[in-house]
PDBQT receptor file of N, H, CA, C and O in Angstrom, charges set to zero:
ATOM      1  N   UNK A   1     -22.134 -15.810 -19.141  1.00  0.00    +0.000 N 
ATOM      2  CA  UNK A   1     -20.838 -15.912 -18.448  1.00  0.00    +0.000 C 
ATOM      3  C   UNK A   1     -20.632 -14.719 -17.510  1.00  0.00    +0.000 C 
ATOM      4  O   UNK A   1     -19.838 -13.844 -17.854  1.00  0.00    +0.000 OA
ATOM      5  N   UNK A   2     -21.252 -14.627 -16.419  1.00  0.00    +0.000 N 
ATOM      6  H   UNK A   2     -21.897 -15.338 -16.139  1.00  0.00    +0.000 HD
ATOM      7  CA  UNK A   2     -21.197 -13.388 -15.507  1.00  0.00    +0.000 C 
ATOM      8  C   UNK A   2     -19.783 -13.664 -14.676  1.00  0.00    +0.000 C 
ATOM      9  O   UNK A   2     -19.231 -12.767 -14.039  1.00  0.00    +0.000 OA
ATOM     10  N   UNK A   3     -19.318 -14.893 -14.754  1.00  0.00    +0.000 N 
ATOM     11  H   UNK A   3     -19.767 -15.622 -15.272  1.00  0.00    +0.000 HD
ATOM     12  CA  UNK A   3     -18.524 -14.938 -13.582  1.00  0.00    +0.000 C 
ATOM     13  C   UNK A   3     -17.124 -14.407 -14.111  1.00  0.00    +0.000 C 
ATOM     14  O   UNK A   3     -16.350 -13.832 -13.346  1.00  0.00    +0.000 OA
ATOM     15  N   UNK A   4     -16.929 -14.549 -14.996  1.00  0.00    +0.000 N 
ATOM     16  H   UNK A   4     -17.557 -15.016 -15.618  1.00  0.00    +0.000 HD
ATOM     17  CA  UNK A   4     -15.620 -13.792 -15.610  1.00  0.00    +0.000 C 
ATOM     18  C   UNK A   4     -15.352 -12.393 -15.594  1.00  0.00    +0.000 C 
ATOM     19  O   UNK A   4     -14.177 -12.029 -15.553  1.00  0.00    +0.000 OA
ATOM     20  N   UNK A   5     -16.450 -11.399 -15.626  1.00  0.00    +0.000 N 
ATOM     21  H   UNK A   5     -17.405 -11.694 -15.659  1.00  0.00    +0.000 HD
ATOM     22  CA  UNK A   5     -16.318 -10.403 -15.303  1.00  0.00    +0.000 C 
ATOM     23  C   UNK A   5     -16.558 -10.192 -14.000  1.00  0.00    +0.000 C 
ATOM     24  O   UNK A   5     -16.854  -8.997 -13.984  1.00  0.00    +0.000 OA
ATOM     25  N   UNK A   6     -16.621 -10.592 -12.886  1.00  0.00    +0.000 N 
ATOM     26  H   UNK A   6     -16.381 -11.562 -12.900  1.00  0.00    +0.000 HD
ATOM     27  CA  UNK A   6     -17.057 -10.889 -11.319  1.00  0.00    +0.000 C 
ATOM     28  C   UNK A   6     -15.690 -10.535 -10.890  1.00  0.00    +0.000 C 
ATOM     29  O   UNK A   6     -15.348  -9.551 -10.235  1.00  0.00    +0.000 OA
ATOM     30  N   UNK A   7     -14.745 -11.772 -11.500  1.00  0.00    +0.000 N 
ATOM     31  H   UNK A   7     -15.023 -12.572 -12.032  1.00  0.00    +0.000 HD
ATOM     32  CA  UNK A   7     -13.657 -12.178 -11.269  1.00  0.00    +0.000 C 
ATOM     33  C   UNK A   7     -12.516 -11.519 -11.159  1.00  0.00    +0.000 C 
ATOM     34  O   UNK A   7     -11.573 -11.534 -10.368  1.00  0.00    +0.000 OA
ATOM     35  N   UNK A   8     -12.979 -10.562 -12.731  1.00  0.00    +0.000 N 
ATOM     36  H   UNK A   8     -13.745 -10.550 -13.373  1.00  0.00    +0.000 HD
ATOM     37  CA  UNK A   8     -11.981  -9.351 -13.279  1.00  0.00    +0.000 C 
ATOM     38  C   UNK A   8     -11.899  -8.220 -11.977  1.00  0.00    +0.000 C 
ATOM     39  O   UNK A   8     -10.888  -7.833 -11.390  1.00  0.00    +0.000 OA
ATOM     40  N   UNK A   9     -13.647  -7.752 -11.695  1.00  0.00    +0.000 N 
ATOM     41  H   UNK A   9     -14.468  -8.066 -12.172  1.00  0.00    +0.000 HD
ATOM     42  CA  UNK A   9     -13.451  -7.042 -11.162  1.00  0.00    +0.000 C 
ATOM     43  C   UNK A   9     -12.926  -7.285  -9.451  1.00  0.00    +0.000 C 
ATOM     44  O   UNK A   9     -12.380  -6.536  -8.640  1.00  0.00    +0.000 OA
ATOM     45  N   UNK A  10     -13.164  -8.003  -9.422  1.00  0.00    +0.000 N 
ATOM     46  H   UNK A  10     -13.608  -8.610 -10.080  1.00  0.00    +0.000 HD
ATOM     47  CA  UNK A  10     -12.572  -8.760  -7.703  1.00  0.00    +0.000 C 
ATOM     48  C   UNK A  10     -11.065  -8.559  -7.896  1.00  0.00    +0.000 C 
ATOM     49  O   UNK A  10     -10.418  -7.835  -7.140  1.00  0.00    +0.000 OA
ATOM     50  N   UNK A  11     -10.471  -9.281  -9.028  1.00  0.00    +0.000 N 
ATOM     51  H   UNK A  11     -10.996  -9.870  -9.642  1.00  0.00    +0.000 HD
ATOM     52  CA  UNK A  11      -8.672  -9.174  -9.112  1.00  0.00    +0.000 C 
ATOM     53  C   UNK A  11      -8.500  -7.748  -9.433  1.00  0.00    +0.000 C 
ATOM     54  O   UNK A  11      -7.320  -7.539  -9.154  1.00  0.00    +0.000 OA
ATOM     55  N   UNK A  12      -9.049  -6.576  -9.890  1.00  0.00    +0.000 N 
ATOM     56  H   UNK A  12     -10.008  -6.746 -10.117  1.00  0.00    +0.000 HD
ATOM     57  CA  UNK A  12      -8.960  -5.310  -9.779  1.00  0.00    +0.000 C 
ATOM     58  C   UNK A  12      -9.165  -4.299  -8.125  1.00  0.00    +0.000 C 
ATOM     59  O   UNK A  12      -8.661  -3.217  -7.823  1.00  0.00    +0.000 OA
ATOM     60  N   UNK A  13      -9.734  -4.848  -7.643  1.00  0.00    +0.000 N 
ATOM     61  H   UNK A  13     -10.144  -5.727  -7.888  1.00  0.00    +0.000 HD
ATOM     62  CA  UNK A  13     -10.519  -4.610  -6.523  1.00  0.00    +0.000 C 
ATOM     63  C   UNK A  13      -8.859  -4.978  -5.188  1.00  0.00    +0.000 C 
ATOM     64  O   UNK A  13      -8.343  -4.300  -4.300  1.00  0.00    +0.000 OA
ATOM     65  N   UNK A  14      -8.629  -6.132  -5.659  1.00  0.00    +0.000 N 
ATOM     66  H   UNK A  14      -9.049  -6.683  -6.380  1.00  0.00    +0.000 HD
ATOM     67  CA  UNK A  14      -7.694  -7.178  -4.647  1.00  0.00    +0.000 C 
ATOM     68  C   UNK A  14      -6.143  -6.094  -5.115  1.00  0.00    +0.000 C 
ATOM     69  O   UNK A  14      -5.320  -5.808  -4.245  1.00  0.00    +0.000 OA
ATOM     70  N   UNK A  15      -6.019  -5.721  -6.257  1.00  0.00    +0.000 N 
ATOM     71  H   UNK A  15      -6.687  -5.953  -6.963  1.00  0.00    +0.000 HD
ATOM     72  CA  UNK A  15      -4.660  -5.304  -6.489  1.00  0.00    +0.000 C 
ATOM     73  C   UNK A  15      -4.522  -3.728  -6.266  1.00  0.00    +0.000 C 
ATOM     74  O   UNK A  15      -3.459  -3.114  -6.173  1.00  0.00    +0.000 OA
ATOM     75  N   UNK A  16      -6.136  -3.065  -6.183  1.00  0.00    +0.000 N 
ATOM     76  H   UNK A  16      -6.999  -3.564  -6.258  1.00  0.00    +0.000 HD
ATOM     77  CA  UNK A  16      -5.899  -1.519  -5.820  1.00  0.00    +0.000 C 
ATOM     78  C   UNK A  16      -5.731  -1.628  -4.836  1.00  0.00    +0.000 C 
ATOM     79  O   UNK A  16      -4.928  -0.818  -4.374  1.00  0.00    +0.000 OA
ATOM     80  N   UNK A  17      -6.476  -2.898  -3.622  1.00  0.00    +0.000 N 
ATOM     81  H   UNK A  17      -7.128  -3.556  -3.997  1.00  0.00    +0.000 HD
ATOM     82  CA  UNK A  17      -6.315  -3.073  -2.327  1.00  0.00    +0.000 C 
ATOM     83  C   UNK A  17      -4.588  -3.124  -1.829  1.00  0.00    +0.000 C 
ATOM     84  O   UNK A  17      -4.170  -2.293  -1.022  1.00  0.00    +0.000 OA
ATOM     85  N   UNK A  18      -3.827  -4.021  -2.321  1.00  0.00    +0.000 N 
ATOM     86  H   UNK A  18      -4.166  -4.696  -2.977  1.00  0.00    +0.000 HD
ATOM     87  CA  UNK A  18      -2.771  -4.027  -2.629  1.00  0.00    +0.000 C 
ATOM     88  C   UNK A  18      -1.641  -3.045  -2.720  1.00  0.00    +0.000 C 
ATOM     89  O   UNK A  18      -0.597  -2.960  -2.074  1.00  0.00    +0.000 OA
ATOM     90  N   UNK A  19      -2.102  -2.375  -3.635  1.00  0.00    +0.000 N 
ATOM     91  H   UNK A  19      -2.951  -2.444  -4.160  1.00  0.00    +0.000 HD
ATOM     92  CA  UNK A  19      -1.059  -1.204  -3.718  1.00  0.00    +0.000 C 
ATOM     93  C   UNK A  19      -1.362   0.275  -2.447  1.00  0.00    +0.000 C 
ATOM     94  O   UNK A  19      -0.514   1.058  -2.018  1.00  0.00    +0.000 OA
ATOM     95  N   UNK A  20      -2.923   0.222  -2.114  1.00  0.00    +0.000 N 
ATOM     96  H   UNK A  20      -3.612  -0.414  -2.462  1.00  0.00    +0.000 HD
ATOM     97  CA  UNK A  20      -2.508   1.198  -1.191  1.00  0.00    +0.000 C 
ATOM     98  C   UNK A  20      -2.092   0.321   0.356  1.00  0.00    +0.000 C 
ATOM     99  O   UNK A  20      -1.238   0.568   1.207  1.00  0.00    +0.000 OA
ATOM    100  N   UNK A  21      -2.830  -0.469   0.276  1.00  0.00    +0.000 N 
ATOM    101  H   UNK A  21      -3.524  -0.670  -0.415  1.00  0.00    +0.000 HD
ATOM    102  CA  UNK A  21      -1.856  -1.126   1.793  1.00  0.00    +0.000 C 
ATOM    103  C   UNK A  21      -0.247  -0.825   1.095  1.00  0.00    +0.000 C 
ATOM    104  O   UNK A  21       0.314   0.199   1.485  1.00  0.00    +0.000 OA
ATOM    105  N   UNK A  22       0.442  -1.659   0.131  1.00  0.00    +0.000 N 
ATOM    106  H   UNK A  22      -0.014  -2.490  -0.187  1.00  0.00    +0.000 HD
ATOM    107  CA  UNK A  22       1.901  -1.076   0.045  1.00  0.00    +0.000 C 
ATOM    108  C   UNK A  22       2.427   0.415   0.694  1.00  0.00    +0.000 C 
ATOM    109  O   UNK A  22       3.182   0.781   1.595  1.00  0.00    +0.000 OA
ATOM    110  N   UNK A  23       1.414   1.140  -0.496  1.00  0.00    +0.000 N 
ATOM    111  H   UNK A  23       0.801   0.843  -1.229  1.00  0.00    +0.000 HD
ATOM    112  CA  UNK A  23       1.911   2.406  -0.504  1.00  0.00    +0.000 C 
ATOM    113  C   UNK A  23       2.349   3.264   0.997  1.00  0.00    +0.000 C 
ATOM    114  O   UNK A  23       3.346   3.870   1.389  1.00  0.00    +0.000 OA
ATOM    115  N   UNK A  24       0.660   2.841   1.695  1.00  0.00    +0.000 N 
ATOM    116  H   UNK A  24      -0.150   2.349   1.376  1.00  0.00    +0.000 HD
ATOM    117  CA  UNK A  24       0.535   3.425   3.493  1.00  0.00    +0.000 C 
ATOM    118  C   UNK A  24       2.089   2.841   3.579  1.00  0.00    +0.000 C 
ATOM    119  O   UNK A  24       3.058   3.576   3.390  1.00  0.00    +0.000 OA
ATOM    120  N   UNK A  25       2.217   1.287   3.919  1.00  0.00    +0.000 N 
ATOM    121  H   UNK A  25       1.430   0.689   4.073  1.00  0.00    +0.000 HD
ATOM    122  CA  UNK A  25       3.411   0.262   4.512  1.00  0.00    +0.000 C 
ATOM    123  C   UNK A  25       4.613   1.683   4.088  1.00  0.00    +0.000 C 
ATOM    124  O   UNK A  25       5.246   2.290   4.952  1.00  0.00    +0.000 OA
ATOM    125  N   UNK A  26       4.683   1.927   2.818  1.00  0.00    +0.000 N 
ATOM    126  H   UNK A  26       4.169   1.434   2.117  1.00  0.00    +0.000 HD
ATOM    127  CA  UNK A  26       6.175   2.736   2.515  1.00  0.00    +0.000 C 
ATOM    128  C   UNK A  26       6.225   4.091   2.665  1.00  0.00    +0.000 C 
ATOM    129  O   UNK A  26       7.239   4.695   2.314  1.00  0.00    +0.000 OA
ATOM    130  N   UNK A  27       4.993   4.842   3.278  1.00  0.00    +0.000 N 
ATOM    131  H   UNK A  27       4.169   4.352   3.563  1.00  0.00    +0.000 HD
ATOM    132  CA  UNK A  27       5.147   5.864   3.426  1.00  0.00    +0.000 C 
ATOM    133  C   UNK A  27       5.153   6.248   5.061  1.00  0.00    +0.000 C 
ATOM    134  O   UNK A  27       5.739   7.263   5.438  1.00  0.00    +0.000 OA
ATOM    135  N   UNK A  28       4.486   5.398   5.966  1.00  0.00    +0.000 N 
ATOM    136  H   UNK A  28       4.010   4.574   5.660  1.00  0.00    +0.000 HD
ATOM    137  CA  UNK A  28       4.710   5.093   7.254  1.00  0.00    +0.000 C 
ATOM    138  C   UNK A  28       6.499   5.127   7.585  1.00  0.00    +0.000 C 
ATOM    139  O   UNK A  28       7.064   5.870   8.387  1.00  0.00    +0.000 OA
ATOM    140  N   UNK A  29       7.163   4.032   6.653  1.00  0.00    +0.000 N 
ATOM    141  H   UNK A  29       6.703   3.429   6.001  1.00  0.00    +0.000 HD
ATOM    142  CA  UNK A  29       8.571   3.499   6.883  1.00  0.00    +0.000 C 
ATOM    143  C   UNK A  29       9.098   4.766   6.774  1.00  0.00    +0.000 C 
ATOM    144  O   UNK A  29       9.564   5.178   7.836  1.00  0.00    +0.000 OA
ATOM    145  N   UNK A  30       9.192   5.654   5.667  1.00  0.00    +0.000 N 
ATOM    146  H   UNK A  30       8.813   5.319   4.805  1.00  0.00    +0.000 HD
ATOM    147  CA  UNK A  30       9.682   7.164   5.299  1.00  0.00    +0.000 C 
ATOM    148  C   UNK A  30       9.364   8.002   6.345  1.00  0.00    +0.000 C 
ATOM    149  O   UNK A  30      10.201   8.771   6.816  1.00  0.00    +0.000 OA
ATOM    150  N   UNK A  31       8.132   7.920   6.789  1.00  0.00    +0.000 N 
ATOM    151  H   UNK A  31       7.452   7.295   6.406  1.00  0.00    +0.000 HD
ATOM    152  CA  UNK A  31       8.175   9.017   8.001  1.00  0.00    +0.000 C 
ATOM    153  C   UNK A  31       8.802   8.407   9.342  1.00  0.00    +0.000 C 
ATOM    154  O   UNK A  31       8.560   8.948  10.421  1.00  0.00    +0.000 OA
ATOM    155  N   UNK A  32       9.508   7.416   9.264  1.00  0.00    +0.000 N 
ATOM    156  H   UNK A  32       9.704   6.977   8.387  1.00  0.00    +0.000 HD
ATOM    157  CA  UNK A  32       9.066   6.600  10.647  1.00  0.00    +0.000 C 
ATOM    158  C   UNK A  32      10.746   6.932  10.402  1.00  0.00    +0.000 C 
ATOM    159  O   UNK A  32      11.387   7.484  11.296  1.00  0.00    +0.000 OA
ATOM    160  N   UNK A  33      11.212   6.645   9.455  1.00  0.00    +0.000 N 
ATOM    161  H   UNK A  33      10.691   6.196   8.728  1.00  0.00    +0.000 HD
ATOM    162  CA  UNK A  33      12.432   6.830   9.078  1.00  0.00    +0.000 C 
ATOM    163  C   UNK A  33      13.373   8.334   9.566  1.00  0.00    +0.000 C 
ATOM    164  O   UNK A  33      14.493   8.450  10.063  1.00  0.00    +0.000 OA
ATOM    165  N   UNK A  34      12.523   9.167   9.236  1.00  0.00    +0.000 N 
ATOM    166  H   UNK A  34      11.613   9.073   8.832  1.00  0.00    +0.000 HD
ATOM    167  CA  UNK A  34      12.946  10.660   8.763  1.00  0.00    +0.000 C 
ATOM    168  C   UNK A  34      12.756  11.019  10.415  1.00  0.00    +0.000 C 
ATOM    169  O   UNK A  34      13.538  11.829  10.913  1.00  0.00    +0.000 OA
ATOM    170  N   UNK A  35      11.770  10.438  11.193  1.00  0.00    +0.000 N 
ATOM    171  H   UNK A  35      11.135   9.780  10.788  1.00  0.00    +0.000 HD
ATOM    172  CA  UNK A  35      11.179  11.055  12.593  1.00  0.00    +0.000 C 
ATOM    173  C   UNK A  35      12.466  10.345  13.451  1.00  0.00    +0.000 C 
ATOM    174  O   UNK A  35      12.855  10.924  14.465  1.00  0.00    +0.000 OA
ATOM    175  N   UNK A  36      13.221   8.878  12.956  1.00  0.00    +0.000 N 
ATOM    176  H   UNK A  36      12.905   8.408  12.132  1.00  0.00    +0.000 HD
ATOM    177  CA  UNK A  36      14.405   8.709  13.581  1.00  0.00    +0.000 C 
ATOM    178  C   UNK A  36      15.381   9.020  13.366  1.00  0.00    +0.000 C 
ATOM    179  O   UNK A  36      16.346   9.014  14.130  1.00  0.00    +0.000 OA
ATOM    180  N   UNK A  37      15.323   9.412  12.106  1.00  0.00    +0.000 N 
ATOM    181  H   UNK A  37      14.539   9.417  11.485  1.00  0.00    +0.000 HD
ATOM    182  CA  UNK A  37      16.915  10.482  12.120  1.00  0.00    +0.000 C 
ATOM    183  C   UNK A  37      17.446  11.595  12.672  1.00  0.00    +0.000 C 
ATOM    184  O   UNK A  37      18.564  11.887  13.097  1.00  0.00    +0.000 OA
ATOM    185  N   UNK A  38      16.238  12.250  12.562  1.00  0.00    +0.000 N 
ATOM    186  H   UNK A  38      15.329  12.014  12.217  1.00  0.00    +0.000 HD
ATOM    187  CA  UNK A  38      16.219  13.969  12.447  1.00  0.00    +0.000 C 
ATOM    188  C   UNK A  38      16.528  13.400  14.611  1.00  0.00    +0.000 C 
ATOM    189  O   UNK A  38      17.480  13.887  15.219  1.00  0.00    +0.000 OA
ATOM    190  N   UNK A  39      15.587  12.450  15.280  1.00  0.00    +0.000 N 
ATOM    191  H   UNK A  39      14.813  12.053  14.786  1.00  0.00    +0.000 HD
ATOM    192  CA  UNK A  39      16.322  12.111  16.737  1.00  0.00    +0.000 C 
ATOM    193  C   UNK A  39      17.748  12.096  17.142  1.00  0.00    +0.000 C 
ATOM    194  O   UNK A  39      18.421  12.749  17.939  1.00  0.00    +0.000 OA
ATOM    195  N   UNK A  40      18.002  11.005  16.214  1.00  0.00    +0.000 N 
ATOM    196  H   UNK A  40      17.455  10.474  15.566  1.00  0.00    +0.000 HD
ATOM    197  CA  UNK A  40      19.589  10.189  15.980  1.00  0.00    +0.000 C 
ATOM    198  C   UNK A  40      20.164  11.597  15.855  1.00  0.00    +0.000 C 
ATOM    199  O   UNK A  40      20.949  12.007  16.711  1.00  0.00    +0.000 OA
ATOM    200  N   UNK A  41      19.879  12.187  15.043  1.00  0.00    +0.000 N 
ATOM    201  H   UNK A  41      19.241  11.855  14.348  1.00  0.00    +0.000 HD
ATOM    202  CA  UNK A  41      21.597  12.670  14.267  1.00  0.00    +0.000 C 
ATOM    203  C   UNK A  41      21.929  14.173  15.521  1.00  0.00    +0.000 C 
ATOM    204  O   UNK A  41      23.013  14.495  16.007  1.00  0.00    +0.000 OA
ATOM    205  N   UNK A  42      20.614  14.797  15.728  1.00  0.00    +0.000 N 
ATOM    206  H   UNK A  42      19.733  14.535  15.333  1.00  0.00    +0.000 HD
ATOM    207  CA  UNK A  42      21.242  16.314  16.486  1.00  0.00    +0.000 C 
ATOM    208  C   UNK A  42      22.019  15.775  18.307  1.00  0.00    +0.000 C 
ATOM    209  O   UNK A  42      22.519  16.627  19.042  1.00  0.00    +0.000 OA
TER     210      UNK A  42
């Protein structure tokens, strides 16, 4: 049964993929955020 562990590691593979695309996505927004305020507010 090789394919079950194939599988595991692919859905491990797919969800670390996952969380750092998130992570970049929310840390981009925070700077993207902070670089329009600090514009906006002075």
């Amino acid at each position: 049964m090789p394919t079950a562990p194939q599988r595991f590691a692919i859905s491990l593979l797919g969800q670390s993929a996952l969380q750092r695309a998130g992570g970049a996505i929310v840390v981009v927004a925070l700077l993207w955020l902070a670089i329009h305020w600090a514009i906006l507010l002075p």
